[in-house]
Biopython code that builds the backbone (N, CA, C, O; Angstrom):
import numpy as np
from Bio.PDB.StructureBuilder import StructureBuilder

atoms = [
    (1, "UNK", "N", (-88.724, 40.259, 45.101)),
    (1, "UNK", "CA", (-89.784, 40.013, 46.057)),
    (1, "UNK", "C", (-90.548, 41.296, 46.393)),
    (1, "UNK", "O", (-91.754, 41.397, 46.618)),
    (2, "UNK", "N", (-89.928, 41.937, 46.387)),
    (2, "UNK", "CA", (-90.321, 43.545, 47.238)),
    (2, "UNK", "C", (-91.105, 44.166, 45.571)),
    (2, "UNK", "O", (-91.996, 44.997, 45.401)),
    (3, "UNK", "N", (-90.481, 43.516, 44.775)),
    (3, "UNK", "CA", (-91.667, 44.465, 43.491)),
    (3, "UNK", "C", (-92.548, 43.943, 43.264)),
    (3, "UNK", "O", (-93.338, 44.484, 42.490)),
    (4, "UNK", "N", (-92.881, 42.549, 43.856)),
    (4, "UNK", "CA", (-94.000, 42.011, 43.432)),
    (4, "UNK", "C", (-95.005, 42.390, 44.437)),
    (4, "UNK", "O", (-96.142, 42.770, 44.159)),
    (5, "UNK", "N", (-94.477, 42.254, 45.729)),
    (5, "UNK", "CA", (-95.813, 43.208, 46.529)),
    (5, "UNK", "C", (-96.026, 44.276, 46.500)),
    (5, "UNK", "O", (-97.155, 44.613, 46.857)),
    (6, "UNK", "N", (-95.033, 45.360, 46.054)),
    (6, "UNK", "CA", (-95.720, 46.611, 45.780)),
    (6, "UNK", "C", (-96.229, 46.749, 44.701)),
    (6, "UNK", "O", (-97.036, 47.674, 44.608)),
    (7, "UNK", "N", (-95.909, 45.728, 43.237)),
    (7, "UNK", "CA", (-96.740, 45.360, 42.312)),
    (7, "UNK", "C", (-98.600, 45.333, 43.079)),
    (7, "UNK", "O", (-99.553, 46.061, 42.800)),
    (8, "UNK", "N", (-98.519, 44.406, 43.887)),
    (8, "UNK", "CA", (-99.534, 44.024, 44.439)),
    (8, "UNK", "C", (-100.624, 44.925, 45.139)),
    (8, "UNK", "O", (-101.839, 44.915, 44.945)),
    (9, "UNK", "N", (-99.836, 45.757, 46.056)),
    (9, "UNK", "CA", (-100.343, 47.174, 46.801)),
    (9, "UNK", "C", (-100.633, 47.777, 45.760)),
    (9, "UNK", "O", (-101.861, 47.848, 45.747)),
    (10, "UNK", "N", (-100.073, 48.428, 44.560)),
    (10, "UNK", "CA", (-101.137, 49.021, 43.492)),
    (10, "UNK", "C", (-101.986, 48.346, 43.043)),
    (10, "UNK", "O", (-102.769, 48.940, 42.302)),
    (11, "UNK", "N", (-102.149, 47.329, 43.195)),
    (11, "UNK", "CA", (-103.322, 46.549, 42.297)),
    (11, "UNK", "C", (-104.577, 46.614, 42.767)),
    (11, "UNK", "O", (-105.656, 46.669, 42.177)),
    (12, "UNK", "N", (-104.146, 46.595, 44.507)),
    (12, "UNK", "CA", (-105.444, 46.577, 45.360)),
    (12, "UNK", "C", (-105.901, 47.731, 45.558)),
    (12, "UNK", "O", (-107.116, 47.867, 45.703)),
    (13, "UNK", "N", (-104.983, 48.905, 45.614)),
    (13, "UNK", "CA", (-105.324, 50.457, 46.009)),
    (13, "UNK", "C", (-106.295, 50.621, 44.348)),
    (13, "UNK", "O", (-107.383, 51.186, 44.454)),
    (14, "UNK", "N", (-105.967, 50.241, 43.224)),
    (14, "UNK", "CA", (-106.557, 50.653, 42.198)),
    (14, "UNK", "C", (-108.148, 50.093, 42.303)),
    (14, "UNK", "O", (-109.190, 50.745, 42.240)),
    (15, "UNK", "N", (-107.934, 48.544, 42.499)),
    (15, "UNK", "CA", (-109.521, 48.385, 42.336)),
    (15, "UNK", "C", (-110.265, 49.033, 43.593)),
    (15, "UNK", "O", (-111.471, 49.276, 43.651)),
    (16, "UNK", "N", (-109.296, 49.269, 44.603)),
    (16, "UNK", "CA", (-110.814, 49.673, 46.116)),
    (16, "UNK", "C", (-110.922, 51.306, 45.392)),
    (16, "UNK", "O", (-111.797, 52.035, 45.859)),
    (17, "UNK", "N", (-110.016, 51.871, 44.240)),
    (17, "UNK", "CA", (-110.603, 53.371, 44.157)),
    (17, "UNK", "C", (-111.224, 53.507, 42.941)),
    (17, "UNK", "O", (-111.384, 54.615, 42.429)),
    (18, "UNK", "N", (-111.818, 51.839, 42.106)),
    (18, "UNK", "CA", (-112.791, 51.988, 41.450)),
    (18, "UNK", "C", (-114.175, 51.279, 42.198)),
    (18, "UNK", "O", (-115.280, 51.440, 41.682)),
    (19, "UNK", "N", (-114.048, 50.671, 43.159)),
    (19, "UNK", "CA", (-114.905, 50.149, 44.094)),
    (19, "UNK", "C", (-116.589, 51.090, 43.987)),
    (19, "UNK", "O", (-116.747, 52.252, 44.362)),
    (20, "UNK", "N", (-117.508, 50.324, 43.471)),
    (20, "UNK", "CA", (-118.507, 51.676, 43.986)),
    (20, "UNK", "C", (-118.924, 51.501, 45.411)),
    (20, "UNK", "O", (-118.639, 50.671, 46.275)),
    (21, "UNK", "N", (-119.672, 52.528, 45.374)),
    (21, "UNK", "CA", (-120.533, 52.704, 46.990)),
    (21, "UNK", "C", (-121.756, 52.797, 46.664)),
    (21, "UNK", "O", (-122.046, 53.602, 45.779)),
    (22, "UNK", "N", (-122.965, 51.870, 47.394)),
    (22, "UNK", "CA", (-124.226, 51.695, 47.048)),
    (22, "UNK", "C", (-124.562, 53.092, 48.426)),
    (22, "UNK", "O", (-124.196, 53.221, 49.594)),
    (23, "UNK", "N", (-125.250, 53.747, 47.679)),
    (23, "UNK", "CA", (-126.209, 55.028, 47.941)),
    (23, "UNK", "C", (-126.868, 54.698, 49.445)),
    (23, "UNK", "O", (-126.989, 55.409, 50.443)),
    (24, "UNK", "N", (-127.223, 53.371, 49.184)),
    (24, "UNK", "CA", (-128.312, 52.580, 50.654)),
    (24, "UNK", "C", (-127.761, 52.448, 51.429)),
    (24, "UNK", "O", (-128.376, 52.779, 52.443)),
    (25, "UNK", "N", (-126.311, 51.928, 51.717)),
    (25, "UNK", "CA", (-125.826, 50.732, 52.587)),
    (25, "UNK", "C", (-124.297, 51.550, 52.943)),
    (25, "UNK", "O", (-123.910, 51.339, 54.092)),
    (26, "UNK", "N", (-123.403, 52.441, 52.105)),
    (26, "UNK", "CA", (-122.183, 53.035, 52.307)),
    (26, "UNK", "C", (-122.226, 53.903, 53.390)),
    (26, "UNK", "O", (-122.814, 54.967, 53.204)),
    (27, "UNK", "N", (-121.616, 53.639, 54.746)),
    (27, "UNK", "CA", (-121.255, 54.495, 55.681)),
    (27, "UNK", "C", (-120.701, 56.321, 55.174)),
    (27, "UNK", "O", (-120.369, 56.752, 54.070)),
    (28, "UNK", "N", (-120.779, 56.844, 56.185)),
    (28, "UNK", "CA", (-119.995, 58.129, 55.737)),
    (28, "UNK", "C", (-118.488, 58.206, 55.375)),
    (28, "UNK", "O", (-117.961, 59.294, 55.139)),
    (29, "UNK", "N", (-117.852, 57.120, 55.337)),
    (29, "UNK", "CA", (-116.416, 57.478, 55.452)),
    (29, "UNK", "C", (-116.553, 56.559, 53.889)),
    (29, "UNK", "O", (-115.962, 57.039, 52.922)),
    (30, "UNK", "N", (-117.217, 55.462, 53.736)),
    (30, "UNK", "CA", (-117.002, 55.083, 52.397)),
    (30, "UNK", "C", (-118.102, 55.793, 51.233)),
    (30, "UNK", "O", (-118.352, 55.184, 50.193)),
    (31, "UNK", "N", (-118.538, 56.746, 51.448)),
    (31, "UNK", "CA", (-119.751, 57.710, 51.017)),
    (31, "UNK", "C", (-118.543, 58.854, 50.651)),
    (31, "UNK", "O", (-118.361, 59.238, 49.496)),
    (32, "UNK", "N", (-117.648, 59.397, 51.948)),
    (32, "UNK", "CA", (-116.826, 60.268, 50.744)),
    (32, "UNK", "C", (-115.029, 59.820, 50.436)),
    (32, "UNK", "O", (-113.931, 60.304, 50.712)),
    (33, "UNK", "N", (-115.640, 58.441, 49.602)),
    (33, "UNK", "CA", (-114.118, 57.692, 48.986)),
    (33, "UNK", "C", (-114.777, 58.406, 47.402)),
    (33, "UNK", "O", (-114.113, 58.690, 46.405)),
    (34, "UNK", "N", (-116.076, 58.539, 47.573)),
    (34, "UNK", "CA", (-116.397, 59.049, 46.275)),
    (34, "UNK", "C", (-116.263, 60.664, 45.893)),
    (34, "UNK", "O", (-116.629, 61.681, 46.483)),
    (35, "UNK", "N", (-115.562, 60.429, 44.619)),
    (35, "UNK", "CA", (-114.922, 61.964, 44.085)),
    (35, "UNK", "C", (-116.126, 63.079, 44.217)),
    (35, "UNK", "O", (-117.250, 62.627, 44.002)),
    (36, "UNK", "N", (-116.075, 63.854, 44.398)),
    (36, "UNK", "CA", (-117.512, 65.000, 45.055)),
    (36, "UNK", "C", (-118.537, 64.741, 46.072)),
    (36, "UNK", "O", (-119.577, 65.400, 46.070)),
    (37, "UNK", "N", (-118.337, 63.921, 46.847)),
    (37, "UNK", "CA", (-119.042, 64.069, 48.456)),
    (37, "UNK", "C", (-117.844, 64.097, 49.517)),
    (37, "UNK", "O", (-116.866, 63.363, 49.663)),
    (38, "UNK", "N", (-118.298, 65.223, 50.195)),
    (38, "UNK", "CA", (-117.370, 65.559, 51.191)),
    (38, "UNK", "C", (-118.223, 64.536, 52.461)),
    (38, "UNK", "O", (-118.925, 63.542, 52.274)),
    (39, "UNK", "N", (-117.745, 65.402, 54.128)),
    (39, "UNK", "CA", (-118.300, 65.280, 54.938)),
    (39, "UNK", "C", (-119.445, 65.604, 55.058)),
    (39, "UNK", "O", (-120.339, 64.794, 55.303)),
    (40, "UNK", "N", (-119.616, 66.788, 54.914)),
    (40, "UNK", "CA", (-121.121, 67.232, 54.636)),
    (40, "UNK", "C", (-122.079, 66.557, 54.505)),
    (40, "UNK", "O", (-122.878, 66.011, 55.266)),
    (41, "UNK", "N", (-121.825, 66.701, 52.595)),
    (41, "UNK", "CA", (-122.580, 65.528, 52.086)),
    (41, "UNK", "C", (-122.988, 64.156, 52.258)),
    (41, "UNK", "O", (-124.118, 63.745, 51.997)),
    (42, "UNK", "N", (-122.027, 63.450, 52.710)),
    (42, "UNK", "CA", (-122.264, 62.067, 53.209)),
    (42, "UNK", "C", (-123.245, 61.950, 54.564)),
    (42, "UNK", "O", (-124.010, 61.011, 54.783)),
    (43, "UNK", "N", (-123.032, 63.207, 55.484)),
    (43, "UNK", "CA", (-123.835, 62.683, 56.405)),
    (43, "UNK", "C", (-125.124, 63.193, 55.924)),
    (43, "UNK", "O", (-126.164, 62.581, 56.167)),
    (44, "UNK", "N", (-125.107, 64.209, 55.301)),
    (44, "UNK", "CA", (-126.768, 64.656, 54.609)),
    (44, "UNK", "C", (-127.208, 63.225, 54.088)),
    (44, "UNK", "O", (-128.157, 62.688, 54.660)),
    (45, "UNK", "N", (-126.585, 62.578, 53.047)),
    (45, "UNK", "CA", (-127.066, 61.154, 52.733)),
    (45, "UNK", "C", (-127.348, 60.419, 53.951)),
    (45, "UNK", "O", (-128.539, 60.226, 54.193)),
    (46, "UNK", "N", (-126.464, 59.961, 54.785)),
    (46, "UNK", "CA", (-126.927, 59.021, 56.042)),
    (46, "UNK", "C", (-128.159, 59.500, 57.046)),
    (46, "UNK", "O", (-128.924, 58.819, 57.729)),
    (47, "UNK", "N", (-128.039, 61.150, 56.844)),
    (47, "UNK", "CA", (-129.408, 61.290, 57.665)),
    (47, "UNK", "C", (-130.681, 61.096, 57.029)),
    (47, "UNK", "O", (-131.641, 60.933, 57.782)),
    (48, "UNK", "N", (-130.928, 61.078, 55.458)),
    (48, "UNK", "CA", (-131.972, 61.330, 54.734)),
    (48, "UNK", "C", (-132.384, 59.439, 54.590)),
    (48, "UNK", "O", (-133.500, 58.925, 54.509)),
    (49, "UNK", "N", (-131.000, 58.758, 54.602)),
    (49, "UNK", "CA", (-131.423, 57.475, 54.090)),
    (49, "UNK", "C", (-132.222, 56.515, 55.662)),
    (49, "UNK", "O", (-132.830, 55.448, 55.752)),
    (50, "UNK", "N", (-131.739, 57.743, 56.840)),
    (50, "UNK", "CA", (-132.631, 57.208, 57.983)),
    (50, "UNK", "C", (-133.636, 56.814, 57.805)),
    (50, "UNK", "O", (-133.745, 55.618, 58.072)),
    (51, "UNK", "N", (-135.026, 57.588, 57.232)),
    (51, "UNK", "CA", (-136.013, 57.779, 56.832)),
    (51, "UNK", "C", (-136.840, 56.980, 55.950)),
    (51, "UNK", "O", (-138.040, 56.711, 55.900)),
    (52, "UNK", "N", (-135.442, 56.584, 55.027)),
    (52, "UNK", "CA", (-135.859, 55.414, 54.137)),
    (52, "UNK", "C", (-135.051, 55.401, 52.909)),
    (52, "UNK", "O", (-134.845, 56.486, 52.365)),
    (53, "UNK", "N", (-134.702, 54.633, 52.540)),
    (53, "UNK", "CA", (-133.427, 54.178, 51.486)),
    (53, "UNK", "C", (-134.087, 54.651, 50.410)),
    (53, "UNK", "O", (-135.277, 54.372, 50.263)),
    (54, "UNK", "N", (-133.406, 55.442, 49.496)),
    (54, "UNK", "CA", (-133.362, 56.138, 48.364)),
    (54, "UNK", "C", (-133.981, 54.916, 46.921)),
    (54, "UNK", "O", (-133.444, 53.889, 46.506)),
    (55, "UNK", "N", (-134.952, 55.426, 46.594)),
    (55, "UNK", "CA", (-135.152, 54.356, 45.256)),
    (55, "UNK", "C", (-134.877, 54.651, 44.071)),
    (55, "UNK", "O", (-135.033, 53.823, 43.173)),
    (56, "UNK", "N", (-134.362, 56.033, 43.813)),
    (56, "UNK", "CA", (-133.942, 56.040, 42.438)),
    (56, "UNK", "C", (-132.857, 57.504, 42.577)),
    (56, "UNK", "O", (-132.589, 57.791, 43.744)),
    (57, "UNK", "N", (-132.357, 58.240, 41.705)),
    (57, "UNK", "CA", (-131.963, 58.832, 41.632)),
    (57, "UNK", "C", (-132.777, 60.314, 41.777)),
    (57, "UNK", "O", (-132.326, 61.114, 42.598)),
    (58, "UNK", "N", (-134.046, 60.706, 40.936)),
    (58, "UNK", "CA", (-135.036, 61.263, 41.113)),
    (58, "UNK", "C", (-135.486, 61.366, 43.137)),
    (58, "UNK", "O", (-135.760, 62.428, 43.695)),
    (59, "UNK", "N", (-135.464, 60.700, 43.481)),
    (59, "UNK", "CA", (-135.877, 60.622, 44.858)),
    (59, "UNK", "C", (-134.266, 60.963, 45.638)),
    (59, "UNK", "O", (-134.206, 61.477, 46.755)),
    (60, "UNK", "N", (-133.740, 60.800, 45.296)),
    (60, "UNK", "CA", (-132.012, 61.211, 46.003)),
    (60, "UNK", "C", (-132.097, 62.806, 45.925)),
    (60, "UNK", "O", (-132.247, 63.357, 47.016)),
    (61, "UNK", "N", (-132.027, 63.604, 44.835)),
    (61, "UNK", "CA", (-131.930, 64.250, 44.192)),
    (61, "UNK", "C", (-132.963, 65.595, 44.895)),
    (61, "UNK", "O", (-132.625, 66.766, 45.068)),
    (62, "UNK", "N", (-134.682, 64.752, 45.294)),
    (62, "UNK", "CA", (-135.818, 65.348, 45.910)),
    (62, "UNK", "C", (-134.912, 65.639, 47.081)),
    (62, "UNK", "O", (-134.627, 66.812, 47.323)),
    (63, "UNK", "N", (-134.508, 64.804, 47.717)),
    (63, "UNK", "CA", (-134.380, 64.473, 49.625)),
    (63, "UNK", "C", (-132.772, 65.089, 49.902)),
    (63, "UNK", "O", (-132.574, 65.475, 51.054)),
    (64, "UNK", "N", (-131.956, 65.171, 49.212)),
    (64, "UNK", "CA", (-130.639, 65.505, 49.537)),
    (64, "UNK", "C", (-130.284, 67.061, 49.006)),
    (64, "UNK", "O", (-129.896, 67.167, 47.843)),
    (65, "UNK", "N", (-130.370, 67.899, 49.578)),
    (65, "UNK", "CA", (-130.225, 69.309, 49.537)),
    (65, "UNK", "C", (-128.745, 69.172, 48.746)),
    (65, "UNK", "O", (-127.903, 68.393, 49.192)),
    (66, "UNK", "N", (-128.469, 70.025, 47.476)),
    (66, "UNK", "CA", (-127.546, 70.424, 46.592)),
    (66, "UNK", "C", (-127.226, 69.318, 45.360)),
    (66, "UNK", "O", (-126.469, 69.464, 44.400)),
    (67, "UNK", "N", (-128.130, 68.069, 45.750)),
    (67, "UNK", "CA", (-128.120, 67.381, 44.340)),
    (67, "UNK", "C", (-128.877, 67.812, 43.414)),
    (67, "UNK", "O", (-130.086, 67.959, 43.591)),
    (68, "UNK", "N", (-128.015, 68.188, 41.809)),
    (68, "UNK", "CA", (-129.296, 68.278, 41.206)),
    (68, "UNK", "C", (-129.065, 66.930, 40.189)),
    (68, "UNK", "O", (-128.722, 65.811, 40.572)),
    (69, "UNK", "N", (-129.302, 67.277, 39.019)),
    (69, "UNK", "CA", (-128.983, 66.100, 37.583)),
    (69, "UNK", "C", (-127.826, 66.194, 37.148)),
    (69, "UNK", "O", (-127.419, 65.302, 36.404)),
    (70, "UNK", "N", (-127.002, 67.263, 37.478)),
    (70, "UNK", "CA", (-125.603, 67.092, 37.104)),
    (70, "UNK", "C", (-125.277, 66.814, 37.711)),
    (70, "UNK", "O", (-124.180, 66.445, 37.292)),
    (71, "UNK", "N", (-125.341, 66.520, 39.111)),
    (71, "UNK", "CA", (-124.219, 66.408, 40.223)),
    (71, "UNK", "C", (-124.751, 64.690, 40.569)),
    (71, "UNK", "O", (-124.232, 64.164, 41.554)),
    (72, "UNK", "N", (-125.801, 63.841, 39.726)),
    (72, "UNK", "CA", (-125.849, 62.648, 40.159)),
    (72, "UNK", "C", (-125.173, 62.235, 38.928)),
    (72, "UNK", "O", (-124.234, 61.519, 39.275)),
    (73, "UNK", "N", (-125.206, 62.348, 37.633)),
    (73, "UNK", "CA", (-124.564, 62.315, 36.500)),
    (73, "UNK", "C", (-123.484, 61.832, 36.966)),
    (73, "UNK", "O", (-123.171, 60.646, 37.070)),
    (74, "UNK", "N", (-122.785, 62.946, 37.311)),
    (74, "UNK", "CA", (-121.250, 62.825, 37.688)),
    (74, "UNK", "C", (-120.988, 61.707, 39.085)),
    (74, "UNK", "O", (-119.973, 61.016, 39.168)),
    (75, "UNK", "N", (-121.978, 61.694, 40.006)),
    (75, "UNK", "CA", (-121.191, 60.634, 41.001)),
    (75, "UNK", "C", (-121.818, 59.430, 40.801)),
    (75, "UNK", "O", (-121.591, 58.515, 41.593)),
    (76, "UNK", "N", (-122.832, 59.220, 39.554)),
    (76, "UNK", "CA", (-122.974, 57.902, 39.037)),
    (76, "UNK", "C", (-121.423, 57.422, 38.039)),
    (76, "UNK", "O", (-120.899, 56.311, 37.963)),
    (77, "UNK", "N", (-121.200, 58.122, 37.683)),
    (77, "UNK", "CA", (-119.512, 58.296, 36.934)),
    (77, "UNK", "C", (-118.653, 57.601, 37.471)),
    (77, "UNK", "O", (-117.977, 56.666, 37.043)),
    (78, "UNK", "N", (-118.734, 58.373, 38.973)),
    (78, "UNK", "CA", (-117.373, 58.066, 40.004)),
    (78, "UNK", "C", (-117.838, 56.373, 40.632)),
    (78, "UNK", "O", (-116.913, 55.649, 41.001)),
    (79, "UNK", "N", (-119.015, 55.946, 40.695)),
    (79, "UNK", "CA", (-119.255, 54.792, 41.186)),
    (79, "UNK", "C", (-120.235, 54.524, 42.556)),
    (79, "UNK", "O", (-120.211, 53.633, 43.404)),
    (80, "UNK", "N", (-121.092, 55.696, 42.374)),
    (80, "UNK", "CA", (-122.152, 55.755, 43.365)),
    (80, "UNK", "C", (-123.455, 55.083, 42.669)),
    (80, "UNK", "O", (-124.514, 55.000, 43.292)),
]
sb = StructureBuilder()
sb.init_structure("model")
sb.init_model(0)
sb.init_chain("A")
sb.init_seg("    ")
for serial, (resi, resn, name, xyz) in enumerate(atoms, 1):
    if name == "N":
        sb.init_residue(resn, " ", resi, " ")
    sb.init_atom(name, np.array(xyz, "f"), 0.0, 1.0, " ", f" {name:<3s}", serial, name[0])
structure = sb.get_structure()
């Protein structure tokens, strides 16, 4: 009994840590479940997306101080 729910508890911990986070709509705490945004970063996103929700990557990239093309590369990777 007991291996099938901790069977189970990995199953769920695995998919919520492939889960993505939409750029628009992810709070700060589910903004850094993603591998390379800290605190920082996440609230730099939540303050910039005040203004107006991000339409592409190019425009993320303009508005969010320390993104460049590698660093969306990579957290398009992780599931942003």
């Amino acid at each position: 009994m007991f291996k099938k729910f901790f069977a189970f508890l990995a199953a769920m911990s695995l998919m919520a840590a492939f889960a993505a986070v939409d750029i628009n709509k992810g709070s700060e705490a589910e903004l850094q479940t993603i591998k390379g945004i800290g605190a920082a970063k996440s609230k730099l996103i939540v303050e910039e997306r005040k203004k107006g929700e991000f339409k592409n990557w190019e425009d993320c990239i303009a508005r969010v101080k320390g993104f460049g093309e590698a660093s969306a590369t990579k957290l398009s990777a992780e599931g942003l």
